[in-house]
Short mmCIF file of the C-alpha atoms (twelve columns), coordinates in Angstrom:
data_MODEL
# 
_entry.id   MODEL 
# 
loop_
_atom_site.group_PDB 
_atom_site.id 
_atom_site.type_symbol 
_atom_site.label_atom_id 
_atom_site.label_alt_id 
_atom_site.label_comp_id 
_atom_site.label_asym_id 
_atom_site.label_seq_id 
_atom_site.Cartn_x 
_atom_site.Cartn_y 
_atom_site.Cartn_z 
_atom_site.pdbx_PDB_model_num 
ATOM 1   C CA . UNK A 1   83.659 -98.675 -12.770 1 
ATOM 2   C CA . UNK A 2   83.021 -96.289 -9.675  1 
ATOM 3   C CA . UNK A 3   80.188 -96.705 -7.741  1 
ATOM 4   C CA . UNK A 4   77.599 -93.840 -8.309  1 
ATOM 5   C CA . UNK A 5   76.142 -93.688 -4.978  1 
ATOM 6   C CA . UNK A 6   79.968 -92.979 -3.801  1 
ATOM 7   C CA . UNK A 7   80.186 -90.146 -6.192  1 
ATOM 8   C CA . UNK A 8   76.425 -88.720 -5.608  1 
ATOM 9   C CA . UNK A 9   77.359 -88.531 -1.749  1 
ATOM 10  C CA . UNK A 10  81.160 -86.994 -2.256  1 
ATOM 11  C CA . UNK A 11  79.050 -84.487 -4.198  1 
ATOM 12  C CA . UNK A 12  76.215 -84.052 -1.631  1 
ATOM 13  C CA . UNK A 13  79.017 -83.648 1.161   1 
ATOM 14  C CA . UNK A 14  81.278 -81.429 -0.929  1 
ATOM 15  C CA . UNK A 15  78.193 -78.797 -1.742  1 
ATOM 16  C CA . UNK A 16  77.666 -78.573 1.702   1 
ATOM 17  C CA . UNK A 17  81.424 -77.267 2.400   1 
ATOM 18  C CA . UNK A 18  82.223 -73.487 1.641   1 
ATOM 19  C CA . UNK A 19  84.370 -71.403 -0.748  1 
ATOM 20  C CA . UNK A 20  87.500 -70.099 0.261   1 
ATOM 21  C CA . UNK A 21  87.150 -66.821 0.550   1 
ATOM 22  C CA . UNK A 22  90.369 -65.681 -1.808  1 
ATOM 23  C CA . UNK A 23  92.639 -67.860 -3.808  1 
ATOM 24  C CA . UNK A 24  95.689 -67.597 -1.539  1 
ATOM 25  C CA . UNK A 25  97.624 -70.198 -0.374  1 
ATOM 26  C CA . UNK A 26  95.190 -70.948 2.116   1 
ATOM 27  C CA . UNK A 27  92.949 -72.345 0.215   1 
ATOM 28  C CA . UNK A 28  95.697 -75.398 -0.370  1 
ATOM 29  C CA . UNK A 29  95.967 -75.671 3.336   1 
ATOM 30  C CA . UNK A 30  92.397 -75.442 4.413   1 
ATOM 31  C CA . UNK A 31  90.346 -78.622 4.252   1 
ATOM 32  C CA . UNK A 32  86.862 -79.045 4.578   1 
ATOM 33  C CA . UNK A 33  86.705 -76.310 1.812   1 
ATOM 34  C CA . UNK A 34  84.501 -76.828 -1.472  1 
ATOM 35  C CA . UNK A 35  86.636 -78.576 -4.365  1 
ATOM 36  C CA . UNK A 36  84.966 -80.462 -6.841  1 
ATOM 37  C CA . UNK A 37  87.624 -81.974 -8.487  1 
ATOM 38  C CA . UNK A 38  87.197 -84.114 -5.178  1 
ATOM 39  C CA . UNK A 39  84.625 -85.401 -6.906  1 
ATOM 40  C CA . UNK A 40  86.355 -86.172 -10.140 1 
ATOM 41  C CA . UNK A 41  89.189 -87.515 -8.967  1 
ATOM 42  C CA . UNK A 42  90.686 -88.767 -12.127 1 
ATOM 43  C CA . UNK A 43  92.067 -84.725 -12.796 1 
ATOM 44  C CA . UNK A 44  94.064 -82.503 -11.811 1 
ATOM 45  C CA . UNK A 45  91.946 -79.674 -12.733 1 
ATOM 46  C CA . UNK A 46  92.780 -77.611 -9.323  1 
ATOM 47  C CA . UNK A 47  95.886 -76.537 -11.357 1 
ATOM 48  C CA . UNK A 48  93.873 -74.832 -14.432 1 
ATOM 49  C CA . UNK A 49  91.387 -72.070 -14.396 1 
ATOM 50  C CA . UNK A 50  90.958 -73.643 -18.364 1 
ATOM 51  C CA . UNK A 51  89.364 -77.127 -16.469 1 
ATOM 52  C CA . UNK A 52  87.459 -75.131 -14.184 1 
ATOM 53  C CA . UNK A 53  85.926 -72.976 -17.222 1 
ATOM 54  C CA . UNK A 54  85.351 -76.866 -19.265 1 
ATOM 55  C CA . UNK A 55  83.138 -78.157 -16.640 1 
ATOM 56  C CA . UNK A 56  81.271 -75.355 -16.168 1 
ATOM 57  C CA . UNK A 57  80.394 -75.047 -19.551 1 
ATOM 58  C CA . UNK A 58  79.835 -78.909 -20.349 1 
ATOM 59  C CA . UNK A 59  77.719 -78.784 -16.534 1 
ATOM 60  C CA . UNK A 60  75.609 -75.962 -18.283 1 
ATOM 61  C CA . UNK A 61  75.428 -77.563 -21.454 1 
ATOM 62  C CA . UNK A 62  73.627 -80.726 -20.008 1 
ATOM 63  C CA . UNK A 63  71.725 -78.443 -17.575 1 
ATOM 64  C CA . UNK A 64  70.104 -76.915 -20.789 1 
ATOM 65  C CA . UNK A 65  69.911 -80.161 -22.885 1 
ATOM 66  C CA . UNK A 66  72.218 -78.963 -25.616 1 
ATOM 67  C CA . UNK A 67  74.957 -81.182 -26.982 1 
ATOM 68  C CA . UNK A 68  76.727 -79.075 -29.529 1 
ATOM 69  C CA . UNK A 69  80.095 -79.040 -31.743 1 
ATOM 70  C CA . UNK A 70  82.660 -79.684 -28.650 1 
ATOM 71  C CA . UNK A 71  86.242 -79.603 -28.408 1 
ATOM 72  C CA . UNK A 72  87.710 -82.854 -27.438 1 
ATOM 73  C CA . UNK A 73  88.190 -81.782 -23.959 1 
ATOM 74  C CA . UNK A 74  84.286 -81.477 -23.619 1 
ATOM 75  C CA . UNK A 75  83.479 -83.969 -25.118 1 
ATOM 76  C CA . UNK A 76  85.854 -86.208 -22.538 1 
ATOM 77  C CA . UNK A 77  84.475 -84.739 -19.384 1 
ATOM 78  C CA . UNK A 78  81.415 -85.589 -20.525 1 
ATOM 79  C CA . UNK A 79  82.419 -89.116 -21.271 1 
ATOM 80  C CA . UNK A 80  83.918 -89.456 -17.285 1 
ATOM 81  C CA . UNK A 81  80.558 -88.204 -15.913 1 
ATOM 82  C CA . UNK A 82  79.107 -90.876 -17.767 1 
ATOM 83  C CA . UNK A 83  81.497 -93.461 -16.854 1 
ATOM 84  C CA . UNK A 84  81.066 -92.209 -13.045 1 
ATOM 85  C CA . UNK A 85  77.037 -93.230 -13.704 1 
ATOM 86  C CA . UNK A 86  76.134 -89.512 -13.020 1 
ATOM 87  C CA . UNK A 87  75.548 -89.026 -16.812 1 
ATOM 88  C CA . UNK A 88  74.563 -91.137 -19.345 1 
ATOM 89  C CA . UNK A 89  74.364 -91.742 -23.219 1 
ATOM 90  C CA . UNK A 90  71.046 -90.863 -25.447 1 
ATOM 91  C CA . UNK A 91  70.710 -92.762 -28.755 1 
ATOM 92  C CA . UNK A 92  68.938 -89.824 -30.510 1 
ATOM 93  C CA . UNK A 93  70.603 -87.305 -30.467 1 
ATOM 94  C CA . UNK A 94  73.277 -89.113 -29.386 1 
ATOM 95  C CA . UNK A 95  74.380 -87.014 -26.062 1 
ATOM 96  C CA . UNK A 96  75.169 -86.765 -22.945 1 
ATOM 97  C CA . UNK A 97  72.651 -86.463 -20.568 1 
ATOM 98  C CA . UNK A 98  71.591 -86.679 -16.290 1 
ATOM 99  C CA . UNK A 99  70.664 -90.188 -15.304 1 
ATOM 100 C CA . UNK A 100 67.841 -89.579 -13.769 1 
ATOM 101 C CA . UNK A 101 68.381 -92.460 -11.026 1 
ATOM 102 C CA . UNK A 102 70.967 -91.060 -9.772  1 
ATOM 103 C CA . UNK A 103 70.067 -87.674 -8.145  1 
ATOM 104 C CA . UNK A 104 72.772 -85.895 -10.175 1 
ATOM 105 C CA . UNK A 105 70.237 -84.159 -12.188 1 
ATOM 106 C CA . UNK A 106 68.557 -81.983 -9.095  1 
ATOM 107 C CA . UNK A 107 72.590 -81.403 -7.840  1 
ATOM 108 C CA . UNK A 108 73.395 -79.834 -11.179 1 
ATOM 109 C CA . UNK A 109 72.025 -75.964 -10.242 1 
ATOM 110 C CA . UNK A 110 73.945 -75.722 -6.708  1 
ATOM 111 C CA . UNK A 111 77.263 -77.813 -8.524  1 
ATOM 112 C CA . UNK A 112 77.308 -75.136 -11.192 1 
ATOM 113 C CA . UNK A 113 76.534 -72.087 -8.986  1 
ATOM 114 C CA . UNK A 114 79.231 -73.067 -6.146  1 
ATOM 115 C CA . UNK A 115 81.496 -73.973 -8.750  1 
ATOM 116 C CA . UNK A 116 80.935 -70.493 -10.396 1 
ATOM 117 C CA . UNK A 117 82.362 -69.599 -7.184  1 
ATOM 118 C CA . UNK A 118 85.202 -71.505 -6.481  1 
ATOM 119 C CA . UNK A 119 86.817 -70.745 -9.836  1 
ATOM 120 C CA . UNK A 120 86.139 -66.562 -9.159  1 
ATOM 121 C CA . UNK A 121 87.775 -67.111 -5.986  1 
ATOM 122 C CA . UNK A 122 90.585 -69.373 -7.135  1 
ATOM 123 C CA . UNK A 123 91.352 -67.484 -10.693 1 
ATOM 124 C CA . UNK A 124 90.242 -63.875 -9.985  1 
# 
């Protein structure tokens, strides 16, 4: 299982990066440039504007407290930000929700807001 404090501080340092400023190659050449699939590691979302549009909604979702009727591919993202100990499993309603421990919860506003941005600079 990864180690949450790992992932808490890849997300602390990637927030602190900037946005390309246009989806050109460059932004495949530049590093120190915000990517949060950096973070979640175990996709290849960089290569879909349809994984950057998932996690924004399931990161919004949880933000609000709602758990509704998901597609799969929701319902899995929210499954590997529970297995990365940023989220984690309510009994009633069974959901997917911040652990609290972990800092993730008071990350979630600049993660969805700078990722907002990344995929309007990356997918126009």
């Amino acid at each position: 299982m990864p180690n949450v404090n790992e992932k808490v501080a890849e997300l602390n340092r990637q927030l602190t990066l900037p946005v390309c400023k246009s989806g050109s190659d460059e932004w495949f050449e530049a590093e120190g440039r915000f990517d949060p699939w950096e973070v979640f590691d175990c996709f290849y979302g960089s290569y879909s504007s349809e994984f950057d549009d998932m996690a924004i909604e399931v990161l919004e979702a949880i933000q609000r407290g709602q758990f509704t009727n998901e597609p799969l591919s929701h319902q899995m993202f929210r499954e590997v930000l529970c297995h990365y100990g940023l989220c984690d499993y309510g009994t009633s309603p069974r959901g997917c929700f911040p652990d609290w421990g972990s800092g993730f919860a008071e990350l979630l506003p600049d993660l969805i807001a700078k990722w907002k941005q990344y995929r309007d600079v990356e997918w126009g």
